[in-house]
N, C-alpha and C positions, 0 to 999 in steps of 0.2 A: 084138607081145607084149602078154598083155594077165595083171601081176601078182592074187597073189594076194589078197583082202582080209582073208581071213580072221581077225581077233582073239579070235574065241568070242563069242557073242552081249552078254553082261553087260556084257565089257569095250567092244566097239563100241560097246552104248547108253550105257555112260558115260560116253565122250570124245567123243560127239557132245553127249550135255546138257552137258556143261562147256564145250565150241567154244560152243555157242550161249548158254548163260549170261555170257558174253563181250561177245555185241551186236554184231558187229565184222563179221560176214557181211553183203555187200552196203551197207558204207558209203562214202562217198565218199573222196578221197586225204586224209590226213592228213600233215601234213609229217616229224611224227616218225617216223612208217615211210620216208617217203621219203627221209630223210635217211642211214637204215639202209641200204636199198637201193641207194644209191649210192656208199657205204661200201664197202660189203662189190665193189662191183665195181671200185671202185678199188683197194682192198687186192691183192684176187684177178687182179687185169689182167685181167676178163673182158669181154666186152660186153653179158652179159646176167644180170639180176640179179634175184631173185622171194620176196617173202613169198609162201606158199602155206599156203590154211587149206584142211583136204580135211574136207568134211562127208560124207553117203551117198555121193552120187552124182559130185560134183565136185571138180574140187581148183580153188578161188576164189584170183584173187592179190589180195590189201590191195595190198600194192605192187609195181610194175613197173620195169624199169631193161631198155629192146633189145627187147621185144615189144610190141603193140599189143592182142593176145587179153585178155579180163580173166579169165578161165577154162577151161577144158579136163577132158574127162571124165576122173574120177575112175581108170576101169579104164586110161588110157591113161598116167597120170602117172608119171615117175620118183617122185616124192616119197611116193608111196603104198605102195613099198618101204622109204623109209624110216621109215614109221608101223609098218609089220607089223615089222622088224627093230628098229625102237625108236633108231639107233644114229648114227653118223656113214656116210654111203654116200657113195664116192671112187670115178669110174668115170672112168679116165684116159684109152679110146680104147673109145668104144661099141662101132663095128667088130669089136674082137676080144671083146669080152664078150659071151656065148651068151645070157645074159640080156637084152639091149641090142640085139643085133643086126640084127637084123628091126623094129625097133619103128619105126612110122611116123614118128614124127620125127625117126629117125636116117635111115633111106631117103630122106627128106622132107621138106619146111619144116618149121622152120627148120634141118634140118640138125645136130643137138647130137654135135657129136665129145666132148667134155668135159662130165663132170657132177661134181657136188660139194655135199650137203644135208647139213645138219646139223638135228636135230629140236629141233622146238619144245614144248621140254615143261613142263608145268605143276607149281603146285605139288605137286598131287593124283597128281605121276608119273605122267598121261596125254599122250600126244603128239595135239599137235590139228595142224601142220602143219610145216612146213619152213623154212629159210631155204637158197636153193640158187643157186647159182651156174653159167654154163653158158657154152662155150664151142662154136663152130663148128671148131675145130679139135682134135687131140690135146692133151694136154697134162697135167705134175703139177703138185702144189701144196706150197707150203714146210710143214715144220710149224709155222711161225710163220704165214703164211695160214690154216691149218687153223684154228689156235688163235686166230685173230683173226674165223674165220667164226663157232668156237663162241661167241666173247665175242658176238657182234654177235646173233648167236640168244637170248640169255639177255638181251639187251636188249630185245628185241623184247617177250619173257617180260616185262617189269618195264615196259614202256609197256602192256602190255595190261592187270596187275595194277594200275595207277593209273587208266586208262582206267575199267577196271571200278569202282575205288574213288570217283571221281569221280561217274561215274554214280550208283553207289548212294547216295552221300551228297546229291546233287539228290533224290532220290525219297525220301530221308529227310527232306530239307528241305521239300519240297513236300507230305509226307505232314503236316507238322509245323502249317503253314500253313494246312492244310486242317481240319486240330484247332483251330489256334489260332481260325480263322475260325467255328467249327461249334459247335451245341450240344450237348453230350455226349448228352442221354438220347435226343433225337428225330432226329438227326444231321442237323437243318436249317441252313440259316445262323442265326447266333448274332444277339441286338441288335445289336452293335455291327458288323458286315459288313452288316447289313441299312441301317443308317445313314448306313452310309459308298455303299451303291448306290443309295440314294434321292438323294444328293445328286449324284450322276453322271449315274444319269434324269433329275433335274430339269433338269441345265442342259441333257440333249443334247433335251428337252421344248421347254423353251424356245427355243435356238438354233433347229430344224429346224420349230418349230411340232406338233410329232406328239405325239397322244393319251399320255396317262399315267392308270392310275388303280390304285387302293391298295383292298383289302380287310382289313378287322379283326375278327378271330374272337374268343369267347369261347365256351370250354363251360361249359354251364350246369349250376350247382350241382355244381361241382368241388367245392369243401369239404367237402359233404354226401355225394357220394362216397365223398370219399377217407375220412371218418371212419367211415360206413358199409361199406367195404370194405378199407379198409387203402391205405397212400401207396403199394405194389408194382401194386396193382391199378389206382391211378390213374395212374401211371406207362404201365400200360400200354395205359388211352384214350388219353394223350397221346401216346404212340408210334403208336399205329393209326391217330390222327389226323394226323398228320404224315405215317405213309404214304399217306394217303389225296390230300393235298396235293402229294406228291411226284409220285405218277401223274398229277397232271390240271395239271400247270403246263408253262408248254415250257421251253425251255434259255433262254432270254433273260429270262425271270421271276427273279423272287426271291421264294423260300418261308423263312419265319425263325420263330425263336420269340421272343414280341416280350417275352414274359415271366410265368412261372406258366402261368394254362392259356389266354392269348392266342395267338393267332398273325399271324403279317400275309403278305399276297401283294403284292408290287409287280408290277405290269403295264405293262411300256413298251407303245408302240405299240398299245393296248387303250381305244377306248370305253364310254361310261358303259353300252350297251346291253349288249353283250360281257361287264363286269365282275358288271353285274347280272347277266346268266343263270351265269355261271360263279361268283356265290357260291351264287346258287338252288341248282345242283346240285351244289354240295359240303355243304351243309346237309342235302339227301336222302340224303346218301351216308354222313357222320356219324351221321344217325340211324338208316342201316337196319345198319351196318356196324361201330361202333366198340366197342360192350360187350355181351359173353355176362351181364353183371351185372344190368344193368336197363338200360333206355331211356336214350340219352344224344342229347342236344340240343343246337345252339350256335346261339349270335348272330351278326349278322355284319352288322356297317356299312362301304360301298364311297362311298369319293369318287374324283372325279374333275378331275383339273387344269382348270384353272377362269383363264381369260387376267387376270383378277384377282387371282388369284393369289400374294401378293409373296415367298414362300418357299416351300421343301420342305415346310415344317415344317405349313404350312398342310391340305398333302392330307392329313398325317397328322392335325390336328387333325378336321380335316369327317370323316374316318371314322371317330375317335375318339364325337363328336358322334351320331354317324347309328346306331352302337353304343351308344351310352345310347339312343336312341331307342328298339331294340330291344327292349333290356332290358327298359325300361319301358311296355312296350306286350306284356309277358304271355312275352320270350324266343321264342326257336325260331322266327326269323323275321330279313328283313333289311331293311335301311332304306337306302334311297340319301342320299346329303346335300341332291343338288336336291330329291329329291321331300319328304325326311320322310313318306314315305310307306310302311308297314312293308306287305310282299309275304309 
């Protein structure tokens, strides 16, 4: 037998993006279902016990109690009757039920003489799957079982709505984290995230012996800009420039805004040859790429941990340094700290 699915298109896509707005498809055991599910088969004297969530195609069990399947298709499920009927579904002897009777797992493994779902419905009064109980033999159920399967189903409903709530508030949290850590206009890391991962490099620098080295930007004649064009306009160098730095750095860097119209790049695992060319060509790229206004230009002095070294504080000094060199040596150019030599 193979049920109908039918709900009308709208409602079907509904209650599949609410099932999956949930997260819960293809998670591992959790104990609060499982403790459900084994409830409900003690309650019931069944031996077989099933949260069932039915997406398109499948009906997925979160938890299991007498099978070993973790799912079965969707067109073959009892429980996918109980989605389209919405309702409590009580099938005391498949055998005799025209609807049941033919259907491969009553002819078949495992054999379901007895079935008994009650739906699992949302707050949004969509049913996303089952809570069912099954029996290899005939059999009824008390109304006090019944009524203990529906309680145990609206349980199921109120771990899922915490589950969810849980979640969300993680991703609230980490969304919060990500602010707190970030700077609002160029959405780099902030100084103080930048500070705190320099002194992380440095020691894992130290400990392991591997390369470390720091780049320090300045765009040139920010002020004169900004007064010439207005603080929205400068706003929006230092955003383009930021993007700019976002594309050319890897996941193990750190790009921050170090403050005004500064920036800095920490570079684990990166020599002083490496840092030099990778400021070279962020400096071409700031100048062909950051203002439809006029020409914009930046400085940019790279140090390099140096086994003399006696702090963090040091690399950032040397690039500090090798950044005035720049400066003063006509801008729009960069200066390494060993060499003082502006490229």
């Amino acid at each position: 037998m193979k049920t109908n699915r039918k709900l009308g298109n709208q409602t079907e896509t509904a209650r599949i993006e609410a099932l999956r707005e949930y997260n819960i498809l293809d998670t591992p055991a959790e104990q609060a279902f499982d403790d459900i599910t084994q409830m409900a088969a003690y309650v019931c004297d069944v031996p077989i016990s099933l949260i069932s969530l039915i997406d398109e195609s499948r009906e997925w069990f979160k938890s299991r109690v007498g099978v070993e399947v973790s799912e079965t298709a969707r067109d073959n499920s009892f429980s996918n009757l109980v989605i389209m009927q919405n309702s409590l579904l009580v099938v005391p002897d498949t055998r005799t039920d025209p609807r049941f009777s033919g259907h491969p797992l009553v002819t078949g493994a495992p054999n379901i003489r007895f079935y008994a779902g009650t739906p699992l419905i949302i707050p949004s009064h969509l049913t996303i799957g089952t809570l069912c109980v099954i029996d290899r033999i005939p059999r009824t159920m008390t109304s006090e079982q019944l009524e203990c399967l529906q309680t145990l189903g609206r349980q199921i409903i109120a771990q899922l709505e915490l589950r969810r709530h849980v979640f969300e508030l993680e991703t609230v949290n980490q969304k919060l984290k990500i602010l707190a850590a970030s700077d609002g206009l160029t959405e780099l890391w902030n100084y103080r995230t930048f500070r705190e991962r320099l002194e992380v490099e440095y020691a894992r620098s130290r400990r392991y012996g591997s390369d470390l080295s720091l780049i320090l930007l300045d765009i040139d004649n920010f002020k004169s800009y900004n007064d010439t064009f207005g603080h929205p306009a400068g706003d929006e160098v230092l955003k383009n420039a930021a993007n700019i730095l976002k594309r050319s750095v890897r996941q193990s860097d750190v790009a921050a805004r170090y403050g005004g119209e500064e920036f800095v790049l920490l570079l684990p695992e990166t020599n002083a040859a490496r840092a030099v060319e990778l400021a070279e060509r962020l400096r071409c790229q700031i100048t062909e790429q950051v203002s439809a206004e006029r020409p914009i230009t930046a400085s940019f002095g790279v140090s390099t941990l140096r086994p003399a070294s006696i702090s963090s504080s040091s690399l950032v000094d040397e690039a500090d340094r090798a950044l005035y060199h720049a400066k003063a040596r006509g801008k729009n150019r960069m200066v390494h700290c060993y060499e003082k030599q502006a490229l």
